[in-house]
C-alpha positions in Angstrom: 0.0 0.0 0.0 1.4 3.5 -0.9 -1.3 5.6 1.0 -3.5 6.5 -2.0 -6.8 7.6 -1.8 -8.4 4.8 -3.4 -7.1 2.2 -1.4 -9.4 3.7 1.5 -13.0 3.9 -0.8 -14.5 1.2 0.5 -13.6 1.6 4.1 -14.9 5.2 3.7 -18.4 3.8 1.9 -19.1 2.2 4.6 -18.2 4.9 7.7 -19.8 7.5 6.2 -23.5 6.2 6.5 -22.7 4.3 9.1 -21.2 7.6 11.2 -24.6 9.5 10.4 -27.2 7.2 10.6 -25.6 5.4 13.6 -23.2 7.3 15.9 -23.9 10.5 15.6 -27.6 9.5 16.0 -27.1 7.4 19.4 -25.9 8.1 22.9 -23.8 5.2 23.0 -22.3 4.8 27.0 -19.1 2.4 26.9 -17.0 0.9 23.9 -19.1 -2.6 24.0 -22.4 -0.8 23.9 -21.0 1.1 20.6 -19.9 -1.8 19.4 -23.6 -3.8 19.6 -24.7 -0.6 18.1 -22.7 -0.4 15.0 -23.4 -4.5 14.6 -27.1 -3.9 14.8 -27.2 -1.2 11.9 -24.8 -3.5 9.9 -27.2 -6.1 10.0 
């Protein structure tokens, strides 16, 4: 890997919905509750 931008497009595909209609959207408490949050809206 040589740190181009494509190499990160599906990564950032994902984590952008996922950061808006997710995390941004919950209180989320500890790191395991974030966790079963994220896996829920994968699912």
């Amino acid at each position: 890997m040589d740190g181009r931008w494509i190499d990160n497009r599906m990564i950032e595909r994902l984590w952008r919905p996922s950061k808006y209609e997710c995390v941004c959207l919950s209180a989320f408490e500890t790191g395991s509750d974030t966790c079963k949050g994220i896996g829920e809206w994968l699912q």
